[in-house]
C-alpha positions, 0 to 999 in steps of 0.5 A: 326468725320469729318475725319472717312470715311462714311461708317465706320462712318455709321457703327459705329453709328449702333453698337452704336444705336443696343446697346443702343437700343438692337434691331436690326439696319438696314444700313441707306437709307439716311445719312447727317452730317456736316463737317464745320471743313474742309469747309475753310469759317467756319473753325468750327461751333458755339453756337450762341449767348451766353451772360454772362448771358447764352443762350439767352432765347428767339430767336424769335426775331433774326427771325423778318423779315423786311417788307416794306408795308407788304412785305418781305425784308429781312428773316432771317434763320439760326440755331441761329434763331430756337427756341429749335434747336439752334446750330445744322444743323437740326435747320439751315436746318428747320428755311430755310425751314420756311422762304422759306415758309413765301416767298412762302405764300406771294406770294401765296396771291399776285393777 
């Protein structure tokens, strides 16, 4: 999928969406997919945290975040700390966003 051009990739998935639906798909206003494979820091992308027992269950505690005197020093974000969207970019992209606003609503109670 990381080697198909945007657009034919775009339209691809309209025919797949227009037939899976049968209703009419209209071209997307905004597109975003991930291309980890060519990005020669990742070089591929992972299911984090997979034990010999399976999955691990709960993921809340990979977010804990560390505090000194109540404040935040160290957040964790990521994929691997999203609770139901582990191993996906949108669960990366929405647990960056949270801890965003875990920093932002500390500050916004600071005098």
């Amino acid at each position: 999928m990381e080697d198909i051009d945007e657009d034919t990739l775009k339209k691809h998935l309209q025919w797949h969406l227009a037939n899976a639906t049968r209703m009419s798909v209209p071209e997307p206003t905004f597109f975003r997919r991930s291309q980890w494979q060519k990005n020669v820091w990742t070089r591929g992308s992972y299911n984090s945290y997979v034990t010999l027992q399976g999955n691990l269950a709960d993921r809340s505690p990979l977010a804990k975040a560390t505090l000194k005197s109540g404040k935040p020093v160290l957040l964790w974000a990521g994929e691997h700390t999203h609770t139901t969207r582990y191993g996906t970019v949108d669960g990366a992209i929405e647990t960056g966003e949270r801890e965003a606003y875990k920093v932002i609503d500390y500050w916004d109670k600071q005098p």
